[in-house]
SEGU-26515 format. One line per 8 residues: number of its first residue (from 1); their letters; for each residue x, y, z of C-alpha. Coordinates in Angstrom, 2 decimals. Each point is the difference from the previous one (the first is absolute). Last residue first. Layout:
BEGIN
NUM = A = X Y Z | ...;
***
This chain:
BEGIN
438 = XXXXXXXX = -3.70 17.74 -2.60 | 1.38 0.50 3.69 | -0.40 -3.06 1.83 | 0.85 -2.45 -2.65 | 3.04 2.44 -0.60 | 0.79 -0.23 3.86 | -0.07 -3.73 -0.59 | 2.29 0.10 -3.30;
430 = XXXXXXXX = 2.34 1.84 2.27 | 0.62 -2.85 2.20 | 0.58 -2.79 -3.05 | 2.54 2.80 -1.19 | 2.16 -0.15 3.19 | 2.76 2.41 0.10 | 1.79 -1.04 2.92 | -0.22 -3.69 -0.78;
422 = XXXXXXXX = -2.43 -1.26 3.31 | -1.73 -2.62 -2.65 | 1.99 -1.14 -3.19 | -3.09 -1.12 -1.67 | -0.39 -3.26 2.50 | -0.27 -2.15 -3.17 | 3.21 1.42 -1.24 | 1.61 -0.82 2.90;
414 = XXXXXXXX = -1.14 -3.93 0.26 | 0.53 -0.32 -3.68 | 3.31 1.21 0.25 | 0.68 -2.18 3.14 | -1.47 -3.33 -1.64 | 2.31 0.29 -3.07 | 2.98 -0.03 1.93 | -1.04 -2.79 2.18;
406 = XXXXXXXX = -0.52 -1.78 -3.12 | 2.91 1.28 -1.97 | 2.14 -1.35 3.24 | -1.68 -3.28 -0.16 | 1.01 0.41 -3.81 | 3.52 0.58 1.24 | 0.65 -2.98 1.98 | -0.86 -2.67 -3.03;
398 = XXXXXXXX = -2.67 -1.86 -0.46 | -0.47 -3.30 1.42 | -3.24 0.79 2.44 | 1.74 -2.12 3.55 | 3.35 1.16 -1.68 | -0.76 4.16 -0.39 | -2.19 -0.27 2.90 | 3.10 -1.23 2.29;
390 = XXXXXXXX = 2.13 2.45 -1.50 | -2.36 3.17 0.01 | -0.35 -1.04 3.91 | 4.14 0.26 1.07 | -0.43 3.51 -2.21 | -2.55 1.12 2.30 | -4.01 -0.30 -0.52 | -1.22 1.60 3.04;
382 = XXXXXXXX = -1.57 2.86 -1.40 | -2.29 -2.16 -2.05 | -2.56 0.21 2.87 | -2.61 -1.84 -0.87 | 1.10 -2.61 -2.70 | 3.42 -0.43 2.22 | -2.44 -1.16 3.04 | -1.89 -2.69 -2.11;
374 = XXXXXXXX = 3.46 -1.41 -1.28 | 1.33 0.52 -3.30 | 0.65 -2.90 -2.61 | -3.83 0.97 -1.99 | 1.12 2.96 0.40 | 2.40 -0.37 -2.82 | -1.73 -2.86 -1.99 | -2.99 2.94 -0.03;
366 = XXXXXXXX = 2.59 2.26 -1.13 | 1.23 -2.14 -2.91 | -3.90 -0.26 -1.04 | -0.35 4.24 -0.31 | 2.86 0.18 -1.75 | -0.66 -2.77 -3.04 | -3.61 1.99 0.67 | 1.72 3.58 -1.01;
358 = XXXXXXXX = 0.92 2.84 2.42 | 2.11 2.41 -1.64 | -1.71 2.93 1.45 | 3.03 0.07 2.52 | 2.35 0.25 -3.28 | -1.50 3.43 -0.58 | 1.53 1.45 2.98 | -3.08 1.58 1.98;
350 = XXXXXXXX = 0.88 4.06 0.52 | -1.58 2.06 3.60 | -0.61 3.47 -0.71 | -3.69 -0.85 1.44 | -0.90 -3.84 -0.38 | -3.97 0.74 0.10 | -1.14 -3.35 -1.72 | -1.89 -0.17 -2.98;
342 = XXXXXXXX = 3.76 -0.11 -2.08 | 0.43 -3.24 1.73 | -2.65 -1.78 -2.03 | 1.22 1.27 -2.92 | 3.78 -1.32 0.52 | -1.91 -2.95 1.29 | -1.52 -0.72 -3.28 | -3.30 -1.10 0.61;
334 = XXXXXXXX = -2.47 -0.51 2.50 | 0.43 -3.64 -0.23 | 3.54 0.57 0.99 | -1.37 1.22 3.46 | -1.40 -3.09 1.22 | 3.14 -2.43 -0.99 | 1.71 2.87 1.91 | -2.45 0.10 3.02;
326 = XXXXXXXX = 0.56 -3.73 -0.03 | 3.91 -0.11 -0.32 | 0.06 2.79 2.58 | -1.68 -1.13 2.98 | 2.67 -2.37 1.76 | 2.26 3.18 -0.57 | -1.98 1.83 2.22 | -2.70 2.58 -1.16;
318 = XXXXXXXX = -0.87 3.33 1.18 | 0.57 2.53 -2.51 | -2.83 1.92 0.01 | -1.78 -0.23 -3.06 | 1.08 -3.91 0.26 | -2.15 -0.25 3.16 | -3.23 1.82 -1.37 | 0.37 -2.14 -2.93;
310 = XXXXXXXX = 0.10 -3.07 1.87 | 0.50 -3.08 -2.35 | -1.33 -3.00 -1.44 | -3.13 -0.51 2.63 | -0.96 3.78 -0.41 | -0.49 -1.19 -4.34 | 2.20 1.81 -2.42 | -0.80 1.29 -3.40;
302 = XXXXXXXX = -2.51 2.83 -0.22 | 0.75 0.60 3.78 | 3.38 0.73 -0.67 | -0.52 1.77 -2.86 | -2.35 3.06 2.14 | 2.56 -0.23 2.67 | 2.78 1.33 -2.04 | -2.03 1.93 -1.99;
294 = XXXXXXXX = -1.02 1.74 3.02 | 3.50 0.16 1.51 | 1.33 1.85 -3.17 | 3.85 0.85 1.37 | 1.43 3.18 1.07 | 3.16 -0.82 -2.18 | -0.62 3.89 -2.08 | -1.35 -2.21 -2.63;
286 = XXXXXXXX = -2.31 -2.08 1.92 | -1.62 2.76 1.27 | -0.51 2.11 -3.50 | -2.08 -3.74 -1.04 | -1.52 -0.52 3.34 | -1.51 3.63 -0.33 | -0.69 0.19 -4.07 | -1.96 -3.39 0.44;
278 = XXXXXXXX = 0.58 -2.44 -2.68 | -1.48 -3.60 0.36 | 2.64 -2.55 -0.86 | 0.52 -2.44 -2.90 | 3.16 -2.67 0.15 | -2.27 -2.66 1.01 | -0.27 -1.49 -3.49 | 3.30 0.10 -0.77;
270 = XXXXXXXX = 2.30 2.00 -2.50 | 0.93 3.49 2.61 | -0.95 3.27 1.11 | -3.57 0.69 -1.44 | -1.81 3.17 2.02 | -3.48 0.06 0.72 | -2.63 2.47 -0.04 | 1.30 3.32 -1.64;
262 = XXXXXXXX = -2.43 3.03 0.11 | -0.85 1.63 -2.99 | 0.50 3.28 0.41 | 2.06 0.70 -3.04 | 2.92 1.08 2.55 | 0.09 -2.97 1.95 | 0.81 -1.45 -3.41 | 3.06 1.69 -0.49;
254 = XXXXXXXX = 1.38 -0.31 3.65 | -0.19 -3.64 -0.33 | 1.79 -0.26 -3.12 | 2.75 2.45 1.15 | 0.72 -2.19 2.90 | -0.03 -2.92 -1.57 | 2.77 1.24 -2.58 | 2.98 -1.95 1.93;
246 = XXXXXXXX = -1.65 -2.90 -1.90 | -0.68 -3.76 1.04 | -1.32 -0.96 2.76 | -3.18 2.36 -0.50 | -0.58 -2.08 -2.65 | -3.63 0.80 -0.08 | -2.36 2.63 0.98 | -3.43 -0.30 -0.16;
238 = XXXXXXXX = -1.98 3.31 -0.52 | -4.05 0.90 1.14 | -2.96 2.08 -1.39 | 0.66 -0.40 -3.96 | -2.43 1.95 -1.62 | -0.63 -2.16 -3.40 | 1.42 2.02 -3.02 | 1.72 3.15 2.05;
230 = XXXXXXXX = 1.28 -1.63 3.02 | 2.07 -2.07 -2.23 | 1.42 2.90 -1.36 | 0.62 1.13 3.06 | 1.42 -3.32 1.50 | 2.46 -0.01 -3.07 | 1.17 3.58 0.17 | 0.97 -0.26 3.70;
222 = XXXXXXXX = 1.26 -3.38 -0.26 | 2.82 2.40 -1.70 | 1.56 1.02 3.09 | 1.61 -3.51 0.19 | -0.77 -2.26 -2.16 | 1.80 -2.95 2.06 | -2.25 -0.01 2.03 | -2.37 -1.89 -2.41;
214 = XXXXXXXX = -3.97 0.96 -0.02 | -2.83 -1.89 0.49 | -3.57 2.07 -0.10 | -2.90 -1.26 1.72 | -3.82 0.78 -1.30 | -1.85 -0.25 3.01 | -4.10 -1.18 0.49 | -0.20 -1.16 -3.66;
206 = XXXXXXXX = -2.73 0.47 -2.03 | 1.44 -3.12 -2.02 | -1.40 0.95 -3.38 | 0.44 3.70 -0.19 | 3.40 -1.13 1.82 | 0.61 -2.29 -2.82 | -0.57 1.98 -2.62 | 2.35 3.18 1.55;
198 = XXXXXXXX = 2.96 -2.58 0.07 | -0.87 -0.96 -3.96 | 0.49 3.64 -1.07 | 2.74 0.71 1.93 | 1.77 -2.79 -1.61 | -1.05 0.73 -3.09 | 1.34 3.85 0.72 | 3.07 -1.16 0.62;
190 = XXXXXXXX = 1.84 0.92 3.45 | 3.42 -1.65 -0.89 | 1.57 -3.23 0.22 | -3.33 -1.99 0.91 | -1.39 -1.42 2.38 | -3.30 -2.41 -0.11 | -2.79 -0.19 3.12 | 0.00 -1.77 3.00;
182 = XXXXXXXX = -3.43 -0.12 1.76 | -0.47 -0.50 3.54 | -3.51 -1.57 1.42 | -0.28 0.62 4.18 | -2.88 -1.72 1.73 | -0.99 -2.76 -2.74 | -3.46 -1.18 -0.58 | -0.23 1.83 -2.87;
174 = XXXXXXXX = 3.21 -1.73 -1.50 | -1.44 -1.78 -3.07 | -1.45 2.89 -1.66 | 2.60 2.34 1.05 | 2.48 -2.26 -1.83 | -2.14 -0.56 -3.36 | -0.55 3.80 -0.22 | 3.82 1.08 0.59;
166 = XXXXXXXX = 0.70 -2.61 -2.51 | -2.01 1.12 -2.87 | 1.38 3.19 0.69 | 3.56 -1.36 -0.23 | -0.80 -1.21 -4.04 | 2.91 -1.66 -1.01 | -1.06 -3.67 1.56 | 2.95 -2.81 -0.59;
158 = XXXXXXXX = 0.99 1.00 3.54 | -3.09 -0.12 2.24 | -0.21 1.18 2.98 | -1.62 -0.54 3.04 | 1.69 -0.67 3.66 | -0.74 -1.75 3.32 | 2.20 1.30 2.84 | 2.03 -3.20 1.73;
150 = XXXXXXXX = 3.16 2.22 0.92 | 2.54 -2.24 -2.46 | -3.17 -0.16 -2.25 | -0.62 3.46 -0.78 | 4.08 0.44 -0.44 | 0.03 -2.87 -3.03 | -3.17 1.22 -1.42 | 1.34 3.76 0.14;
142 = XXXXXXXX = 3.12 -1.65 -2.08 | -1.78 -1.97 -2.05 | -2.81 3.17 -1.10 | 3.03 1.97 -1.02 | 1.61 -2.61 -1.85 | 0.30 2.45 -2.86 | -1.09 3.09 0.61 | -2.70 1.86 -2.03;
134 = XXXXXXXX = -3.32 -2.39 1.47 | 0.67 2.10 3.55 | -4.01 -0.67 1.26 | 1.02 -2.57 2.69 | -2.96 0.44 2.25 | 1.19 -1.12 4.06 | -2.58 -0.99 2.72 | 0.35 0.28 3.61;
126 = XXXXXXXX = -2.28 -1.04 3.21 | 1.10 2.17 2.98 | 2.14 -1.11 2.74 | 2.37 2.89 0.24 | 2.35 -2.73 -0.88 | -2.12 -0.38 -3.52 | 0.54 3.52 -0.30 | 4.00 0.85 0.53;
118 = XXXXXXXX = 0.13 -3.25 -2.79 | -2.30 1.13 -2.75 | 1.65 3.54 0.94 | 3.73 -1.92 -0.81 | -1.37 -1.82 -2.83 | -1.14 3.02 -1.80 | 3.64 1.26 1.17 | 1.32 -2.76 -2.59;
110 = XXXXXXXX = -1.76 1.00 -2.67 | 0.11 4.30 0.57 | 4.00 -0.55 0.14 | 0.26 3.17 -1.93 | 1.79 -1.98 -3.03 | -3.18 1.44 -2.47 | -1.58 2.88 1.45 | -2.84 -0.01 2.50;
102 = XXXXXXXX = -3.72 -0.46 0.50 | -1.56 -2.21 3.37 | -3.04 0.04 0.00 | -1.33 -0.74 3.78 | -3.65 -1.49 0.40 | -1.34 0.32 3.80 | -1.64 -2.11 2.89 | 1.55 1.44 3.20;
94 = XXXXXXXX = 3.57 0.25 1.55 | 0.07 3.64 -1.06 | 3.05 1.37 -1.38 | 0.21 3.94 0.22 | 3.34 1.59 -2.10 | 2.55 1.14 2.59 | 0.60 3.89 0.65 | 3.06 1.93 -1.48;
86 = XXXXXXXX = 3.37 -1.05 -0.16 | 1.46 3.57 0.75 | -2.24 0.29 2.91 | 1.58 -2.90 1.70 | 3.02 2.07 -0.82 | -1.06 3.40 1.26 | -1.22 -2.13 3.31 | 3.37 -1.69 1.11;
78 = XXXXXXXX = 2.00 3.41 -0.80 | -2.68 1.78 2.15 | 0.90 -2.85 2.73 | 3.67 -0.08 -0.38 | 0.16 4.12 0.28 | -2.50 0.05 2.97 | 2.28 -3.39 2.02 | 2.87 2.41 -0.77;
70 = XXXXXXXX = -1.78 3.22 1.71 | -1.22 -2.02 3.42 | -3.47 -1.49 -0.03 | -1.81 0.10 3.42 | -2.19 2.94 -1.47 | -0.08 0.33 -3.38 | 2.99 1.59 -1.91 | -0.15 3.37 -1.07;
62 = XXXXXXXX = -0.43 0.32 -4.13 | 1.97 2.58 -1.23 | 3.73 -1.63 -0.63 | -1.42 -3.33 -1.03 | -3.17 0.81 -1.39 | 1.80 2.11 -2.50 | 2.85 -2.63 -0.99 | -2.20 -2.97 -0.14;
54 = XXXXXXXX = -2.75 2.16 -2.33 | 3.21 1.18 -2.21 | 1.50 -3.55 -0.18 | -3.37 -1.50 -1.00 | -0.25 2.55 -2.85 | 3.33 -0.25 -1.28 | -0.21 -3.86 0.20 | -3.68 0.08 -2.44;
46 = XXXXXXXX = 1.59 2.61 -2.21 | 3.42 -2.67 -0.10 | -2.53 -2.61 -0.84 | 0.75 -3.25 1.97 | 2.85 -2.06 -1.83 | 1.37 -1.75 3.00 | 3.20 1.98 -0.16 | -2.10 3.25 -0.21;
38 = XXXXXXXX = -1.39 -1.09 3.74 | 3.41 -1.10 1.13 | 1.08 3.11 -0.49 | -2.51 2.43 0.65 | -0.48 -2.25 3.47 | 4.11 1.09 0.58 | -0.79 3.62 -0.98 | -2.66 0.36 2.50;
30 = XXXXXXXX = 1.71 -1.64 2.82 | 2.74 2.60 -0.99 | -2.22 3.05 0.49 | -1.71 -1.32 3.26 | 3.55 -0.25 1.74 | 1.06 3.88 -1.03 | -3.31 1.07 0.71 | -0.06 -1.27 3.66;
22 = XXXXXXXX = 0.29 -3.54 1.68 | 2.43 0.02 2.49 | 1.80 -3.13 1.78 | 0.13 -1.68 -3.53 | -0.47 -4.24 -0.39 | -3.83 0.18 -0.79 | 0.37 2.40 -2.75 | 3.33 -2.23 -1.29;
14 = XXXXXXXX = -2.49 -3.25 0.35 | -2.81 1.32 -1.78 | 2.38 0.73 -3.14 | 1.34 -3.29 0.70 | -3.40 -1.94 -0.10 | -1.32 2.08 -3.45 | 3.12 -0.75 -1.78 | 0.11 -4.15 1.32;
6 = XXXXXX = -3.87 0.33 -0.73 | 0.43 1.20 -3.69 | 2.90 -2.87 -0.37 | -2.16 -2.63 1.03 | -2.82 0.86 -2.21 | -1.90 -3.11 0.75;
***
């Protein structure tokens, strides 16, 4: 998600954090290097200017709270202008509620309708979905298709043109349902029969939020498309999607702050799971490598029962090798690990893609692996010398060097999972003072 905004935003933090002095000189080229990778993410450059200018001021006038040296100041009014960059998150109630969702054609609104379905029914409320796009084709099959993979009920209709008719025959049948979400058509452009029919249905609907789903990959101009929006049916919350795949996230997110319409979730990926809650904080965290703890612990417990894995244990790095096969079985259900791992305060510290390479054929080889340890080399892997790779490399039939990629593998996770504690400039530390000092 934006990988190569956080790499900017984590070295510019890391030069400030790395300089004996911090004066004007120091604070002027922090602010250059956020400028940068700000305007390379496609953020307004008014927007940047402005954010620079607040950092800047606050930085050289503002004294430093009490306990809190000069550079800890800087990091933390840099922390805050860009939390307030993104604006506030939309409200999402786990209550009974009816969400339009309205969007252009290609947005992803479809497949996101089976995202929410999805976020809802794990929330443990009762869910039904209203197929009212009757412009695509196949658009009711593949919400159908999604609907049933997370065991959401759905109406539609696709020989029926008329997507008011719809809209009354679904909320008909699901008044007994907690949460009703209705997909409505795209198209290329903001027509006026499309904005037209939109407005019908929410006259019909009453609706308690009218959800707008907007691609990344527009950039600054989501800005146009949520306000327009705004103007035919009052749009009170954006989705986000494809997060994963545009360097132009950043100027899409920026945009729509701007309209005041908060942004509720944020789309980075093709499955059903790939749909998170936004919150400006976690979101600003995770980019400067402080991690998202709360989201962290909020999936976990939407996904894993205590008997399957510790949470508490993994958040602090305390597992033996004779744990990790189940805590990793455990924590690919909460996704991709490279997400997973970007919830965890790693501070300047960088995870070499190929250690996110953990797929099941993986996963089973080192089960075979440990399964040829003995009970002291699962707890204390220290002990496994090159006489001991050989023996477990025969008694599991693999060769040497993927009980080496094993052990390998289990001492990256191991640090990472510890978030690089006693480093001299400790990120996971400061985010406690921040806690503290908000």
């Amino acid at each position: 998600m934006l990988d190569s905004l956080s790499s900017s935003l984590k070295d510019a933090v890391k030069k400030l954090a790395g300089k004996t002095v911090v004066d004007r000189a120091a604070v002027e080229e922090l602010v250059r290097s956020l400028q940068r990778a700000l305007i390379q993410a496609d953020v307004n450059v008014k927007l940047v200017m402005q954010l620079s200018q607040s950092i800047k001021q606050r930085a050289l006038e503002e004294e430093p709270p009490r306990g809190m040296s000069v550079r800890e100041h800087v990091l933390r009014i840099v922390y805050q202008e860009l939390v307030g960059l993104m604006g506030g998150a939309g409200m999402v109630d786990l209550a009974p509620q009816t969400i339009l969702m309205a969007g252009l054609q290609g947005s992803g609104k479809t497949t996101t309708t089976g995202k929410l379905a999805r976020y809802f029914k794990r929330k443990g409320l009762k869910v039904g979905v209203i197929c009212a796009d009757t412009f695509r084709p196949g658009a009711y099959q593949q919400l159908a298709t999604l609907c049933e993979k997370v065991d959401v009920p759905i109406v539609g209709r696709p020989d029926e043109d008329d997507a008011l008719k719809i809209v009354r025959e679904g909320m008909k049948h699901f008044e007994g349902a907690e949460v009703v979400i209705i997909d409505t058509q795209g198209r290329h452009a903001l027509e006026d029969e499309l904005i037209e029919e939109i407005v019908n249905i929410n006259e019909i609907a009453r609706p308690d939020h009218r959800w707008l789903v907007i691609d990344a990959a527009l950039g600054q101009q989501a800005k146009e498309q949520a306000r327009r929006f705004n103007d035919a049916i009052g749009i009170d919350g954006v989705l986000i999607t494809k997060m994963d795949g545009t360097a132009k996230g950043g100027g899409a997110l920026s945009a729509v702050s701007e309209t005041k319409s908060g942004i509720v979730f944020i789309g980075a990926g093709e499955t059903v799971d790939d749909l998170e809650r936004f919150d400006p904080d976690g979101f600003i965290s995770r980019l400067l490598g402080m991690g998202d703890l709360k989201a962290l612990v909020e999936r976990a417990e939407e996904v894993i029962s205590e008997d399957e894995m510790d949470v508490n244990a993994i958040l602090r790095g305390k597992f033996t090798l004779r744990d990790m096969y189940k805590q990793l079985e455990a924590v690919n259900k909460m996704g991709p690990l490279k997400q997973v791992m970007s919830m965890l305060p790693m501070g300047g510290m960088q995870i070499p893609d190929d250690a996110y390479d953990v797929t099941s054929t993986k996963m089973e080889r080192y089960k075979v692996i440990m399964d040829s340890m003995t009970p002291a080399e699962l707890d204390d892997p220290q002990i496994i010398s090159g006489p001991r790779v050989q023996r477990i490399s025969q008694g599991s039939g693999v060769p040497p060097e993927d009980v080496r990629e094993l052990l390998k593998y289990y001492r990256i996770m191991q640090r990472a999972l510890k978030g690089m504690r006693g480093n001299k400039f400790s990120m996971q530390r400061m985010m406690k003072r921040f806690g503290k000092m908000q």
